[in-house]
C-alpha positions as CSV (number, residue, x, y, z in Angstrom):
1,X,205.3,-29.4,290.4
2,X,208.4,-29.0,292.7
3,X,209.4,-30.5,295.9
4,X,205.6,-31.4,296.4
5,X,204.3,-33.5,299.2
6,X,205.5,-31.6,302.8
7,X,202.2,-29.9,302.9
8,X,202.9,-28.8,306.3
9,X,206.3,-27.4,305.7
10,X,205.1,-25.5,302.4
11,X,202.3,-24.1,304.3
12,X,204.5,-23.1,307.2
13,X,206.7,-21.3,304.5
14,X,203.9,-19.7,302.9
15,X,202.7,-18.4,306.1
16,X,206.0,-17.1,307.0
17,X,206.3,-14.8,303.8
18,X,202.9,-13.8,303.9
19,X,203.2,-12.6,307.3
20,X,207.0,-11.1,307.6
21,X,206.3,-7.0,307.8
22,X,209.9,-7.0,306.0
23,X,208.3,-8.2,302.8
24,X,205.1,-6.5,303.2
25,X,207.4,-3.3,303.4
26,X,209.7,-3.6,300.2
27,X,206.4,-4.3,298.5
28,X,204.6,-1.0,299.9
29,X,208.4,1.0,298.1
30,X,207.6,-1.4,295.1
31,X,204.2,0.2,295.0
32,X,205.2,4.1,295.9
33,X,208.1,3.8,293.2
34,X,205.3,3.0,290.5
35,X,203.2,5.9,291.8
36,X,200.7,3.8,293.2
37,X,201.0,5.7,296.5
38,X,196.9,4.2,298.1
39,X,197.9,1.0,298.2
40,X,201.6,1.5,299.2
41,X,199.9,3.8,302.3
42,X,197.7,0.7,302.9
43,X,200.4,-1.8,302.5
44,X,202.4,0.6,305.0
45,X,199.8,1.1,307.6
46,X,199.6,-2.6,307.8
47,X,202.9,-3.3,308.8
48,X,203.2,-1.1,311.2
49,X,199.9,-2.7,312.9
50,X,202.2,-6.2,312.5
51,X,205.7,-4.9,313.6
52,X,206.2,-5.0,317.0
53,X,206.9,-0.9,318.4
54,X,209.7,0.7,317.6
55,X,211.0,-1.9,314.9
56,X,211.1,-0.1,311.7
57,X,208.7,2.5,312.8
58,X,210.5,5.4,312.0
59,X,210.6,4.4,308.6
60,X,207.6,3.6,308.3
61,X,206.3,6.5,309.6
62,X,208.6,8.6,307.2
63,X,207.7,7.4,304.1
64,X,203.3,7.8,305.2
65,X,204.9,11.3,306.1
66,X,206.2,11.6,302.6
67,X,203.0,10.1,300.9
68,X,200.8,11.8,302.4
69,X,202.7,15.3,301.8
70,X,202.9,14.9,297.8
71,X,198.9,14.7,297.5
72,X,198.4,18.1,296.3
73,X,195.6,18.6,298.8
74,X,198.3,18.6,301.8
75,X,198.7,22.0,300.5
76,X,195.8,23.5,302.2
77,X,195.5,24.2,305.9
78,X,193.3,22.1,307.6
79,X,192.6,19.7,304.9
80,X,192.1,16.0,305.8
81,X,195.7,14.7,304.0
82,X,197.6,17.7,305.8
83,X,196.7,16.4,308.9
84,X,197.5,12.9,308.2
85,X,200.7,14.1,307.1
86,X,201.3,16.1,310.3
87,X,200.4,13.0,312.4
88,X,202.6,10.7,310.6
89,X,205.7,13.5,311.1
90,X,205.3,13.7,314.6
91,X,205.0,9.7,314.8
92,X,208.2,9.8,313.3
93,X,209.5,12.5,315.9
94,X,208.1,10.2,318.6
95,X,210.0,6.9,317.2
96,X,213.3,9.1,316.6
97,X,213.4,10.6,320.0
98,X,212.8,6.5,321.0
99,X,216.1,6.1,319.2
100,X,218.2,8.7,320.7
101,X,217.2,7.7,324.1
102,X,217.9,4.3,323.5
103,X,221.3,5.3,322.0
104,X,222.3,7.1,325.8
105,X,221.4,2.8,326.9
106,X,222.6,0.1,325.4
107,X,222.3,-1.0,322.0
108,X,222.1,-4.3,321.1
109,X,220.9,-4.3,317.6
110,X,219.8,-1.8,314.4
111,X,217.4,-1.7,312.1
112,X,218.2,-3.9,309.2
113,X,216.4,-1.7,306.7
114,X,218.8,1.8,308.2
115,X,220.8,0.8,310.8
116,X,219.0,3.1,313.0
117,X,219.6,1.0,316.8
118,X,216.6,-1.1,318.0
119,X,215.1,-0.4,321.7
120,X,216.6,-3.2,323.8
121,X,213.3,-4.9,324.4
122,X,212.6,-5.6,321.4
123,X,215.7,-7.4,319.6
């Protein structure tokens, strides 16, 4: 093998990737871009439980939107996946409307992913 022996450094490495919300959302577009749109919705939901509000949220939100709206059953009123859809819309309203305000404050930092500005407490 390579580098062996810092068993504490690889681990701490391993850990890192495994646990950034970055990675685990490229891999949920990885997953929607080969039509595998389940697990990218699972992949999604779980990095928005790990992000921090308000960091990449909107996004996030967005793209669960957009899953959620090409299942054929968010066609029919009341179905289950229409109101998912609906819910992840106006979570995306909610975290947009977060943005604007902030942009009236002061902005420190943007969303690496859009460059959509940060809330200030969370940079």
């Amino acid at each position: 093998g390579g580098g062996g022996g810092g068993g504490g450094k690889s681990h701490g490495i391993n850990g890192q990737v495994s646990s950034d919300p970055r990675l685990w959302y490229l891999l949920g577009l990885i997953f929607c871009e080969m039509s595998d749109f389940n697990v990218g919705r699972k992949i999604y939901q779980k990095v928005l439980q790990q992000m921090p509000p308000g960091h990449m949220a909107h996004v996030i939100h967005f793209n669960l939107a957009c899953i959620h709206a090409m299942d054929p059953e968010s066609r029919k009123v009341g179905s289950a996946v229409r109101k998912k859809a609906l819910h992840e819309l106006k979570e995306f309203r909610r975290c947009v409307k977060s943005l604007f305000w902030c942009l009236e404050g002061d902005v420190v930092a943007h969303c690496q992913l859009c460059s959509a500005p940060k809330l200030t407490a969370f940079t």
